[in-house]
N, C-alpha and C positions, 0 to 999 in steps of 0.2 A: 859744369858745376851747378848742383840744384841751388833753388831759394832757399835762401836761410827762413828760419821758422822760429815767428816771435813766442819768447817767455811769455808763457802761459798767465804765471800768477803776477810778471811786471806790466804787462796790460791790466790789470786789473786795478794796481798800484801804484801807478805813475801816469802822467799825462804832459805831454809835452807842451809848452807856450808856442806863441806864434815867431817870440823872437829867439825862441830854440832853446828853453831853461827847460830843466824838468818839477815839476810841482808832487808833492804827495802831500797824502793825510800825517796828521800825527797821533803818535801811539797813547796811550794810556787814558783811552775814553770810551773805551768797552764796558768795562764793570767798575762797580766801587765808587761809582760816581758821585754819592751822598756823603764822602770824607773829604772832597774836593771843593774849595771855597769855587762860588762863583764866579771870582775874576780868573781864577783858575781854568775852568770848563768854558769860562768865555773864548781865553788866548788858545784853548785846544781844537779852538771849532773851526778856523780857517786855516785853509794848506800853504806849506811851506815853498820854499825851494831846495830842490837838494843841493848839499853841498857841492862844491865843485871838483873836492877829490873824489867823490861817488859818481858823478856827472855822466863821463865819458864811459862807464861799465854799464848804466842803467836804459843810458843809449844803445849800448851794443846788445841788450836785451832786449830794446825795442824796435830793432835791427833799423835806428836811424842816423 
């Protein structure tokens, strides 16, 4: 059986914790960013964790 071969664009998007959660950025801070209050673009600047029903898929993209 060959190695499985990590999702290309979920490496790029996900990052796993030391104690095994997966972390991502949040959406809607690309453009348009001057209609967006400050404490707005403040809560959009540090990453999340995903959810835990997404969890176990985002891992098997990141073949961990």
């Amino acid at each position: 059986m060959p190695k499985m071969k990590t999702h290309s664009s979920a490496k790029k998007r996900f990052k796993v914790t030391g104690s095994g959660k997966v972390k991502r950025f949040q959406a809607k801070t690309s453009h348009m960013m001057r209609n967006k209050s400050k404490k707005a673009k403040l809560r959009l600047r540090d990453a999340v964790v995903v959810h835990e029903h997404n969890e176990d898929r985002v891992k098997r993209m990141l073949c961990k």
